[in-house]
PASEDO-445119 format. One record per atom (N, C-alpha, C): x, y, z. Coordinates in steps of 0.2 Angstrom, whole numbers, padded with zeros to 4 digits, always signed. Atoms other than C-alpha are relative to their C-alpha. Layout:
N
XYZ/...
This chain:
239
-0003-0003-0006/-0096+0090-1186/-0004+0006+0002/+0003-0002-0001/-0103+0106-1188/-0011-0001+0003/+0006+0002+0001/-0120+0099-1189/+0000-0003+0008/+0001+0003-0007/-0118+0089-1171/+0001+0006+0004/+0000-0003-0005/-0112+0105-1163/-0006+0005-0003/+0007-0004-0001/-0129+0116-1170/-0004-0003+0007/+0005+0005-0002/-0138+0099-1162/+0000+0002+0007/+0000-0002-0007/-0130+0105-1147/+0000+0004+0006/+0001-0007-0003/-0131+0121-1145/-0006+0002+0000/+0005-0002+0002/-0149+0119-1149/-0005-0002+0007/+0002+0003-0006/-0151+0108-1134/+0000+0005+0007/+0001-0005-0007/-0144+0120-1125/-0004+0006+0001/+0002-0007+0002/-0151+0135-1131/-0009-0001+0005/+0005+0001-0002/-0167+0126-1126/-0002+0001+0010/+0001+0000-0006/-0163+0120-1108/+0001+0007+0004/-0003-0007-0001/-0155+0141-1107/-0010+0002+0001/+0005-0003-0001/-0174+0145-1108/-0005-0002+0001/+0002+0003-0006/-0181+0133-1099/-0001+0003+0007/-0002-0002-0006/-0171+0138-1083/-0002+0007-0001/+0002-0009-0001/-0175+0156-1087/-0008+0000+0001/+0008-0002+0000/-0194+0153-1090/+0000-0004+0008/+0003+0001-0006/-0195+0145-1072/+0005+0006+0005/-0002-0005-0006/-0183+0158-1063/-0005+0007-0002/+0005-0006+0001/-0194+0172-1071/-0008-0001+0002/+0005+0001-0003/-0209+0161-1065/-0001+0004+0009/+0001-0001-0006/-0203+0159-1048/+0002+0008+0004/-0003-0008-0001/-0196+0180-1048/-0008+0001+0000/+0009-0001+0000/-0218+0183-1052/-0004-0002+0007/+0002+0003-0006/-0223+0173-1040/+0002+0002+0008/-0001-0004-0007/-0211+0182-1026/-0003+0006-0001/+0000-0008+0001/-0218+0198-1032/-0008-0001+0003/+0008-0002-0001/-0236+0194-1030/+0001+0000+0006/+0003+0000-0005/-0233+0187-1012/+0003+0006+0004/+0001-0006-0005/-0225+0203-1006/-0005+0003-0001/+0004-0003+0001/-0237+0212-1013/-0007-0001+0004/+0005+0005-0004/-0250+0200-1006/+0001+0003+0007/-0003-0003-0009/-0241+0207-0989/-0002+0003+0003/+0002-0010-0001/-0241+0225-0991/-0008+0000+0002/+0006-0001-0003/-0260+0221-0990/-0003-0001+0004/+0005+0000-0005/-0263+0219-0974/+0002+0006+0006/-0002-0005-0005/-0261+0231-0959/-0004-0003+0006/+0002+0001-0005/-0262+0227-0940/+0003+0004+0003/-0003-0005-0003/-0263+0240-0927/-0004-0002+0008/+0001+0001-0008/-0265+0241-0908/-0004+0005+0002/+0006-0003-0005/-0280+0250-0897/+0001-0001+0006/+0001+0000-0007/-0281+0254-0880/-0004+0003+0004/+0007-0002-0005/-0295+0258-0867/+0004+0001+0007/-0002-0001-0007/-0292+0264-0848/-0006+0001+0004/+0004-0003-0004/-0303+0267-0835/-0001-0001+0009/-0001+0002-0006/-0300+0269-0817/-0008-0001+0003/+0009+0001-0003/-0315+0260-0807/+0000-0003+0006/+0000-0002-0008/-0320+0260-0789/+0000-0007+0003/+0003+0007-0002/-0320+0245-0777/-0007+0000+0001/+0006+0000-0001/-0336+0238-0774/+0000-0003+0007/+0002+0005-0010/-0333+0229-0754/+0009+0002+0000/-0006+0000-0004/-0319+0228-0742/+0001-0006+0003/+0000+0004-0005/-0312+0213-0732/+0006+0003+0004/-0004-0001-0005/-0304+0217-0716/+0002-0003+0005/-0001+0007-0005/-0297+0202-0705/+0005+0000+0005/-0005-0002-0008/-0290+0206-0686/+0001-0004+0003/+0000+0006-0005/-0285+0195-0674/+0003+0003+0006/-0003-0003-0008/-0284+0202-0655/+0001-0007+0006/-0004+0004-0005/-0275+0193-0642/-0001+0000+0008/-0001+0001-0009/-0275+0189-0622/+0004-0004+0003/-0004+0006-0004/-0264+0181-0610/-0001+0002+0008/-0001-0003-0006/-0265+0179-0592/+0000-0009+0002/+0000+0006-0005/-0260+0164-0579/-0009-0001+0000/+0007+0003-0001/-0280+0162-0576/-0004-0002-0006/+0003-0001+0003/-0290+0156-0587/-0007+0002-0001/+0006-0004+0002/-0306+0162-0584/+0000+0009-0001/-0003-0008+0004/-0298+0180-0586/+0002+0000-0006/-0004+0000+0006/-0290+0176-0601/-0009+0001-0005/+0003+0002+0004/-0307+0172-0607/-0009+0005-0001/+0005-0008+0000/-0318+0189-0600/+0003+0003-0002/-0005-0006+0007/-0304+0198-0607/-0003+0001-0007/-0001+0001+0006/-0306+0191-0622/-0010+0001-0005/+0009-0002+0001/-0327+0194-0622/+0001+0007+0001/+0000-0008+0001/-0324+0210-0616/+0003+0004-0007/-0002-0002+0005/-0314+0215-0631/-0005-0001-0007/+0005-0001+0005/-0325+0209-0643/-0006+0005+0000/+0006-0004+0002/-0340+0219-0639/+0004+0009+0000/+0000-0010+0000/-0329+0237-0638/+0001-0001-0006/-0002+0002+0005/-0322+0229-0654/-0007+0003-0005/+0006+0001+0005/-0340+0228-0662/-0004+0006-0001/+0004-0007-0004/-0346+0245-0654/+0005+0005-0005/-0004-0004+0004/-0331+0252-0663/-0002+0001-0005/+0003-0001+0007/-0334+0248-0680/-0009+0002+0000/+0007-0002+0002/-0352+0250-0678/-0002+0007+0002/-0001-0009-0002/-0349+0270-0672/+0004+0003-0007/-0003-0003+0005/-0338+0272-0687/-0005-0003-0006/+0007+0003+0006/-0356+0266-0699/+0002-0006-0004/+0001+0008+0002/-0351+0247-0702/-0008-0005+0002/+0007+0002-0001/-0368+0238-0704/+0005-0006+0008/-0002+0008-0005/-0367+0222-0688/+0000-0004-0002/+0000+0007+0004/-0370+0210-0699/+0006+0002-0004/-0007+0000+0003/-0354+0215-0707/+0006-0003+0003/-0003+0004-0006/-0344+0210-0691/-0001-0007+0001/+0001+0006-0002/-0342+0193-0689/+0008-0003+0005/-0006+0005-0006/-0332+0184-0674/+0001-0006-0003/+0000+0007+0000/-0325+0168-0674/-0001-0003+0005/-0002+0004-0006/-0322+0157-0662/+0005+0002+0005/-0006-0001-0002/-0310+0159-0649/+0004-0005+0001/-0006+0005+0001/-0294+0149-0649/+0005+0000+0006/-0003+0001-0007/-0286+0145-0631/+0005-0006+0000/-0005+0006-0001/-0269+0138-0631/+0002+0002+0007/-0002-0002-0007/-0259+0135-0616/+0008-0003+0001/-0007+0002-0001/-0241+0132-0612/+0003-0008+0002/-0001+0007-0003/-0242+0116-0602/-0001-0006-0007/+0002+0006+0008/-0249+0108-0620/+0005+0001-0006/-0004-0001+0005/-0233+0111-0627/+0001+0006-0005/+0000-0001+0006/-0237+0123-0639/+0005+0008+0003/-0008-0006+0000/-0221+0138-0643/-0004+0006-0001/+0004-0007+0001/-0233+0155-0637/+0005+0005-0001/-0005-0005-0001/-0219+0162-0629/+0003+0003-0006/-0006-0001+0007/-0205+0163-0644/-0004+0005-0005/+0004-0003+0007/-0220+0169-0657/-0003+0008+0004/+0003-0008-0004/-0229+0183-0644/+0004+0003+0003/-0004+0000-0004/-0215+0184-0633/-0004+0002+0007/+0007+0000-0004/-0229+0181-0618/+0004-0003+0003/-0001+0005-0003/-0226+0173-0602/-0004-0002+0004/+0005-0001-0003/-0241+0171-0598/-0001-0009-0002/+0003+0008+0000/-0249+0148-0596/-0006+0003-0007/+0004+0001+0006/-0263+0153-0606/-0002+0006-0006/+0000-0006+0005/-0267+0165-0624/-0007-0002-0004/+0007+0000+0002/-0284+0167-0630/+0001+0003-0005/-0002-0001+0007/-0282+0171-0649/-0009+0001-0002/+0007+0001+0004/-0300+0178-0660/+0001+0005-0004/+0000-0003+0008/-0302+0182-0679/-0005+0005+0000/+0006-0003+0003/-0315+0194-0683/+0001+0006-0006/-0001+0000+0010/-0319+0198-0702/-0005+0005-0001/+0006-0005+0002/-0325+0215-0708/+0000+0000-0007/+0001-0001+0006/-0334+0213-0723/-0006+0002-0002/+0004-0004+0004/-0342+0225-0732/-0001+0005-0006/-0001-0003+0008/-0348+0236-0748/+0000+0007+0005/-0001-0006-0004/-0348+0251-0735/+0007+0003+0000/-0008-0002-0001/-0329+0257-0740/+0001+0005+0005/-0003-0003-0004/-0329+0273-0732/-0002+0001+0008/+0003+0001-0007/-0337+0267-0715/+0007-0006+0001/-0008+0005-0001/-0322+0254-0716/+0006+0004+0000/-0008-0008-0002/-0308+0269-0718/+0000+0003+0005/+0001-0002-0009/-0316+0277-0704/+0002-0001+0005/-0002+0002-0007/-0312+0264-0694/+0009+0000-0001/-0008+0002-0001/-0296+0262-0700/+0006+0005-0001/-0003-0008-0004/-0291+0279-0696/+0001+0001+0004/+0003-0002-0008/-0295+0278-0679/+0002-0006+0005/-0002+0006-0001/-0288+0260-0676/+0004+0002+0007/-0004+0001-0006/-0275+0265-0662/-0007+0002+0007/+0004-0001-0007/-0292+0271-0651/-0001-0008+0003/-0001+0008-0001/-0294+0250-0650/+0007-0001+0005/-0008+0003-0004/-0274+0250-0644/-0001+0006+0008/+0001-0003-0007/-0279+0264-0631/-0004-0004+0007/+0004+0005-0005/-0293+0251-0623/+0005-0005+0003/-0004+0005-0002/-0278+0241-0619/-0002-0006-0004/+0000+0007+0002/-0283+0228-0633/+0006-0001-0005/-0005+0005+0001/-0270+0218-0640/-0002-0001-0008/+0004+0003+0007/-0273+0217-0659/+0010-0001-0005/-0007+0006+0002/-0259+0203-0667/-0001+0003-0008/-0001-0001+0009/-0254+0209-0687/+0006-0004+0000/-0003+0003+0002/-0246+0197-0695/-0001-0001-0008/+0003-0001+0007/-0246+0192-0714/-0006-0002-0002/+0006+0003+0004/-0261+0192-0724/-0006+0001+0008/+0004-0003-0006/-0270+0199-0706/+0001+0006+0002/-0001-0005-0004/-0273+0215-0700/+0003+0006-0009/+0000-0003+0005/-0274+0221-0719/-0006+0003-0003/+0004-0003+0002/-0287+0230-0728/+0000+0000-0008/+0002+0001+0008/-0292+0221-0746/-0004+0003+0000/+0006+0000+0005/-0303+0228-0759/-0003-0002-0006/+0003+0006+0004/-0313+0218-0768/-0002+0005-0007/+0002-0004+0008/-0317+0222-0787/-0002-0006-0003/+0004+0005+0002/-0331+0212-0793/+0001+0001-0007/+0000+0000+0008/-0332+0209-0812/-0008+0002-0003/+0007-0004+0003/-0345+0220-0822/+0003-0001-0009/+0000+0004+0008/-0346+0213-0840/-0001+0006-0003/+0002-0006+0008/-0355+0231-0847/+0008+0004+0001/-0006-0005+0000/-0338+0240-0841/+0005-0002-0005/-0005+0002+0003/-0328+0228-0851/-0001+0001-0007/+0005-0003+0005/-0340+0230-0865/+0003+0003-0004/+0000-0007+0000/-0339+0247-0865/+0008+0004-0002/-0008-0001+0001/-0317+0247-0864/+0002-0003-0006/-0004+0003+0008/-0316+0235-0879/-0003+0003-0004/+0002-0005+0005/-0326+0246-0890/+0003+0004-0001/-0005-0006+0000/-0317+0261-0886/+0008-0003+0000/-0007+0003+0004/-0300+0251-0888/-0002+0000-0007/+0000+0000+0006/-0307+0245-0904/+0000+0008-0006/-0001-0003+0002/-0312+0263-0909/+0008+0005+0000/-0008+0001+0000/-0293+0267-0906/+0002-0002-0003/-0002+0006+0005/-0289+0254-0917/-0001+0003-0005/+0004-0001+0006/-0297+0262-0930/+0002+0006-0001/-0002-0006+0001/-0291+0279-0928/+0007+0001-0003/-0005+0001+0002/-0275+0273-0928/+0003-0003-0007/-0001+0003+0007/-0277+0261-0944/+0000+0006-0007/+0003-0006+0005/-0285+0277-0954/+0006+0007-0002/-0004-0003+0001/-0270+0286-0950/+0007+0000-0003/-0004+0003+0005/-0259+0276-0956/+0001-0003-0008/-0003+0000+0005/-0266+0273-0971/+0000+0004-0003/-0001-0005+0006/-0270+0290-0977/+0008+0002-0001/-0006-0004+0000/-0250+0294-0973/+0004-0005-0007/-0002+0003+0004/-0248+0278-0984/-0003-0002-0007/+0005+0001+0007/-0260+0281-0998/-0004-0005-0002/+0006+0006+0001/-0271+0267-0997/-0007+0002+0005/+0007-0001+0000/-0288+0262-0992/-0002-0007+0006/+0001+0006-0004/-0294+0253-0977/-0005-0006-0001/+0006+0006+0004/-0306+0236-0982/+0000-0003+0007/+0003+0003-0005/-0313+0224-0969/+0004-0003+0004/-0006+0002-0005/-0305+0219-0952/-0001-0010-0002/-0001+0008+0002/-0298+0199-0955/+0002-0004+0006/-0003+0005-0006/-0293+0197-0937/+0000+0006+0006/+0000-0002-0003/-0296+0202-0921/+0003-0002+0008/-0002+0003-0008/-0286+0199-0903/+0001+0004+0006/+0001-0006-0008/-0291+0206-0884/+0006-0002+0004/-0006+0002-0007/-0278+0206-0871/-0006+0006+0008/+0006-0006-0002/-0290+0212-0857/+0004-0003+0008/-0002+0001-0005/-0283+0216-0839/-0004+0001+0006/+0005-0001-0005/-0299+0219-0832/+0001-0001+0007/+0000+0004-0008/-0299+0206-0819/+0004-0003+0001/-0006+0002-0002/-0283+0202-0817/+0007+0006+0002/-0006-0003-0003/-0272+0215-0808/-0004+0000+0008/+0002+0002-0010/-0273+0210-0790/+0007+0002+0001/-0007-0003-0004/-0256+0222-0787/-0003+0003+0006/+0005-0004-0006/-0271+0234-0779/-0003+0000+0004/+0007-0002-0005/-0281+0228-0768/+0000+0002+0005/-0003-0005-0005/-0273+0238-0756/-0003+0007-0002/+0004-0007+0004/-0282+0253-0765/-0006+0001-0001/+0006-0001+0001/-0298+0258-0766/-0002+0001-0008/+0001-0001+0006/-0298+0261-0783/+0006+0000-0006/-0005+0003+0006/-0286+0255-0800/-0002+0002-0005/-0001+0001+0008/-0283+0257-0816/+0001-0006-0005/-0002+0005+0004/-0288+0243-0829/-0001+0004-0006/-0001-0001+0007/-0284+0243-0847/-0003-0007-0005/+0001+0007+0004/-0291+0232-0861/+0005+0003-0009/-0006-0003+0005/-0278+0232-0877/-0003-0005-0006/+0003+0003+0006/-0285+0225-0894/+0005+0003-0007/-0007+0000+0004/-0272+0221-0909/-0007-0003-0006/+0006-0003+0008/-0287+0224-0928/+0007-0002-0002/-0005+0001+0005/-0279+0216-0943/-0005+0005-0006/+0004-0006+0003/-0286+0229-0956/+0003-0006-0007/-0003+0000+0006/-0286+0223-0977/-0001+0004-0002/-0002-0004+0003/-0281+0234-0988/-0002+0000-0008/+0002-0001+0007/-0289+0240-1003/+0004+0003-0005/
């Protein structure tokens, strides 16, 4: 009897350190991979730079109405060339002016002038013209001085996405270059900081990610000039 309960206490004693030699494995094993952890370090960088528009689009659209329509339609010639005279006194090249066609509706054909222009007039001569150019402050000029045009008795229609003043922002590769380096150098100053306060040693970056808002903030182009940022997140390892 004694002898079958050594045999069995011996079973146990064995399975007891067993389960111990694998829970003090798998306790090693978590140790290492925090450790493993600690070893890495990722930090954020950022660049700014405000940068100028490079052109302007400006797109008007002036109006006529009169029972005649061959007046509707000297009217509507007359206008264009004080139009054209205008912006090229306030230093728009001519080639930047562009007319379109004119667009002659007429009440008899149905179409709803009235209600939209509040017109009472048979016919309405409607024409687009598109100022576009890299000459920004010859385009300010004019568009300081816009109500001398309302003085001529011309009739100029602002509706949405007309009778606004976009600035265009072309994409220049060396600027963007030029911001994710200096993010990155941020990155870097920021990781160095961190690890002197932590007492370690920075080793080779293992990962690198841009978030880059260059060409993508179309809130301004109401604005001659904006503010982009390029934002870059360094994985640093740790010696």
């Amino acid at each position: 009897m004694q002898k079958s309960i050594a045999v069995i206490f011996g079973v146990f004693f064995v399975v007891g350190l067993l389960v111990l030699g694998i829970s003090i494995k798998s306790a090693l094993g978590s140790q290492k991979y925090v450790n493993n952890a600690d070893r890495y370090l990722s930090v954020g960088g950022t660049a700014s730079k405000i940068i100028k528009a490079n052109g302007v689009i400006w797109p008007i659209e002036f109006i006529n109405s009169d029972n005649n329509l061959s007046k509707v339609l000297n009217k509507t010639q007359k206008d264009a060339q004080i139009i054209k005279q205008f912006f090229i006194d306030a230093g728009v090249n001519e080639g930047d002016i562009i007319f379109e066609e004119v667009q002659v509706l007429s009440a008899k054909d149905g179409n709803d002038i009235y209600g939209a222009q509040n017109l009472n007039k048979n016919y309405l001569a409607t024409q687009n013209v598109l100022i576009q150019s890299s000459n920004i402050q010859a385009v300010q000029n004019a568009q300081s001085k816009i109500t001398e045009l309302i003085k001529q008795d011309i009739v100029l229609r602002y509706v949405r996405y007309k009778g606004d003043v976009n600035f265009k922002y072309i994409y220049d590769s060396a600027h963007e270059k030029t911001l994710i380096n200096e993010a990155m150098d941020n990155a870097k100053q920021n990781a160095q900081q961190i690890a002197e306060r932590s007492n370690v040693v920075l080793g080779n970056i293992y990962n690198i990610s841009v978030d880059n808002s260059y060409d993508s903030d179309y809130a301004n182009i109401y604005l001659p000039s904006k503010q982009v940022t390029v934002r870059v997140n360094v994985g640093y390892l740790l010696k």
